[in-house]
C-alpha positions as a Markdown table, in Angstrom:
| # | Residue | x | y | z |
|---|---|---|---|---|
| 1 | Unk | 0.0 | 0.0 | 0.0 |
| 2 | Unk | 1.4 | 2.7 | -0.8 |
| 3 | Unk | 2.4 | 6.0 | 1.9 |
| 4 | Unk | 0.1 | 9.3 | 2.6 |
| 5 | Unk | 2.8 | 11.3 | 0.6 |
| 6 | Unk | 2.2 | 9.1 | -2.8 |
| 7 | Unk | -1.6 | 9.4 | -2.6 |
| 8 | Unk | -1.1 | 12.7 | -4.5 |
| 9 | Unk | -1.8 | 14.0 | -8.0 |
| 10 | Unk | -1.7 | 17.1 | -9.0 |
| 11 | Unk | -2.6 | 18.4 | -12.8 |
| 12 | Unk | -1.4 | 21.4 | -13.8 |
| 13 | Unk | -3.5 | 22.4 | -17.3 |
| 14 | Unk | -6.3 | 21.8 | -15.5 |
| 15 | Unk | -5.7 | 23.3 | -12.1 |
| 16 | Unk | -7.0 | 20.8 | -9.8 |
| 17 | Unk | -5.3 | 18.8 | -7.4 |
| 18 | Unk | -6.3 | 16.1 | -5.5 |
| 19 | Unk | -5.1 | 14.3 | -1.7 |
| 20 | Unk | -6.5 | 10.7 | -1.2 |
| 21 | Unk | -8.8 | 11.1 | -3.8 |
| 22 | Unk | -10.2 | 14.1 | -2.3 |
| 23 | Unk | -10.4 | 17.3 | -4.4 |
| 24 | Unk | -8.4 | 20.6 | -2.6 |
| 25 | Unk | -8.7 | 22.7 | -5.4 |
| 26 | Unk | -11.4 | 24.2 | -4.3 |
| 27 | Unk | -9.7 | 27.3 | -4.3 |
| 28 | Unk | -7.8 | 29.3 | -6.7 |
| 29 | Unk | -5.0 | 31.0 | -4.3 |
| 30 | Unk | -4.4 | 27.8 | -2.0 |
| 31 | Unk | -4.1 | 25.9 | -5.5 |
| 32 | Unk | -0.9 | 28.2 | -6.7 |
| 33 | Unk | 0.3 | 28.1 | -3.2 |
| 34 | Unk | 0.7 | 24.2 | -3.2 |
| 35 | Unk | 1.9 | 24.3 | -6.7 |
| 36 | Unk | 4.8 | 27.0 | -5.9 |
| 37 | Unk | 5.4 | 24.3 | -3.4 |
| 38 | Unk | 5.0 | 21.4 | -5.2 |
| 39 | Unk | 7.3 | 22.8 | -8.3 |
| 40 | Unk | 10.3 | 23.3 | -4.8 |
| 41 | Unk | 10.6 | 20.4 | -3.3 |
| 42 | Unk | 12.5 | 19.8 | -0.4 |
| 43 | Unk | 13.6 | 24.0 | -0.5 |
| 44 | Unk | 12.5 | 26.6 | 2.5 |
| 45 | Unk | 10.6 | 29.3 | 0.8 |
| 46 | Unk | 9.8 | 32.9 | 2.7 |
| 47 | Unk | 7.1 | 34.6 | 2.3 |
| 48 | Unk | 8.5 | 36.8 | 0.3 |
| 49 | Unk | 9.2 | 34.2 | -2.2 |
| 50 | Unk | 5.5 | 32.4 | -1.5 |
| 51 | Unk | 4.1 | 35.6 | -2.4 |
| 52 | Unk | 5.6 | 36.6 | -5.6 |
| 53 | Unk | 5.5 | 32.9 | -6.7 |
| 54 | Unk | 2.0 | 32.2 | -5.8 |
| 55 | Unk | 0.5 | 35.6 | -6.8 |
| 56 | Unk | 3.3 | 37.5 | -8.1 |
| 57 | Unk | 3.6 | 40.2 | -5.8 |
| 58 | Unk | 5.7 | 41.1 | -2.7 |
| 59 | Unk | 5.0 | 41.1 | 0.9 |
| 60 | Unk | 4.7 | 43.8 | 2.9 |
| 61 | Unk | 5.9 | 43.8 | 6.3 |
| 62 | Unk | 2.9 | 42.5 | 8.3 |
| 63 | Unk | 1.3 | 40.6 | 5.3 |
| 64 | Unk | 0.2 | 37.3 | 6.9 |
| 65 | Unk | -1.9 | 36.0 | 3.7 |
| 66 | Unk | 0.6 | 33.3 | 3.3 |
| 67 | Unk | 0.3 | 32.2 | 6.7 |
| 68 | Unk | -3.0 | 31.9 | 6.1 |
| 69 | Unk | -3.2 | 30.3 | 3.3 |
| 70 | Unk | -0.6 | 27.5 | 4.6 |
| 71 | Unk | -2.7 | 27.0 | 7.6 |
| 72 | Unk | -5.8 | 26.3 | 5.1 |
| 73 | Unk | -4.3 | 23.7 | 3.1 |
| 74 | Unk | -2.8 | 21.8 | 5.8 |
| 75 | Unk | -6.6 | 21.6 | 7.1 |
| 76 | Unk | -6.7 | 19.7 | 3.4 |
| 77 | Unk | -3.7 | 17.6 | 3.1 |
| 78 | Unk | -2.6 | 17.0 | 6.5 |
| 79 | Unk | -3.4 | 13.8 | 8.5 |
| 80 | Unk | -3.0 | 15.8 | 11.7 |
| 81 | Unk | -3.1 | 19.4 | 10.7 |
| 82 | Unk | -1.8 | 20.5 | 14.1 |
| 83 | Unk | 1.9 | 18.2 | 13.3 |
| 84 | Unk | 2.0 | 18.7 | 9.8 |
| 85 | Unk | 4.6 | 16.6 | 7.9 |
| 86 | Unk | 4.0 | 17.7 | 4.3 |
| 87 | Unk | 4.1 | 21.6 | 4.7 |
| 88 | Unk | 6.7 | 21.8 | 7.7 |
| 89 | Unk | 7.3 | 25.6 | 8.9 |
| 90 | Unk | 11.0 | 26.6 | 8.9 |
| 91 | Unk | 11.3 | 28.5 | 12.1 |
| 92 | Unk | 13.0 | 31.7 | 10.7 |
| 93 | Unk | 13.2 | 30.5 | 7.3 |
| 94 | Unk | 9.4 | 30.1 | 6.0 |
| 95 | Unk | 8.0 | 26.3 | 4.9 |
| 96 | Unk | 9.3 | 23.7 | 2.8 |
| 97 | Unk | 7.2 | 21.1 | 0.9 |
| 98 | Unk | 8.8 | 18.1 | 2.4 |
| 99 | Unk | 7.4 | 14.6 | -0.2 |
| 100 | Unk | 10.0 | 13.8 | -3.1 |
| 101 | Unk | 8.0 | 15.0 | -6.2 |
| 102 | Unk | 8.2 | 13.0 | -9.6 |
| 103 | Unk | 6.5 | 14.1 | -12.9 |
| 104 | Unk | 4.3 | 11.7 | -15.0 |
């Protein structure tokens, strides 16, 4: 049987993804945020770099949307939202998409 982390599929064109068969694509925003993610394997990203890659614009200093955001989709993906191992947060550094990706 195969892990949590390889019960995954995520399709670009037609921007939906999809966790255990479920679909989290309900919304646009949290959908780029997991791709930016998705594309960065294994790589802290601020939210500086979230931002512009998600939406394509920068933070400013109390902009929390990412934060957010992050805390939405681990609500989606997460076993146990409250000790996330897929989205980790990098204390200091921002969060890193932790599952090795591969491309079909």
């Amino acid at each position: 049987m195969p892990s949590p982390l390889e019960l995954w599929c995520i399709r670009v064109p037609a921007l939906s993804a999809y966790a255990y068969q479920k679909d989290i694509s309900s919304v646009l925003a949290e959908y780029d945020l997991l791709l930016a993610l998705v594309e960065r394997p294994r790589r802290v990203l601020n939210r500086d770099q979230l931002l512009d890659l998600a939406r394509g614009r920068s933070a400013t200093a109390l902009d929390r949307s990412i934060d957010t955001q992050v805390s939405r989709l681990r609500k989606k993906i997460e076993t146990d939202p409250g000790d996330p191992k897929i989205i980790q947060t990098v204390w200091g550094g921002g969060y890193i998409f932790t599952p090795a990706v591969s491309q079909e």
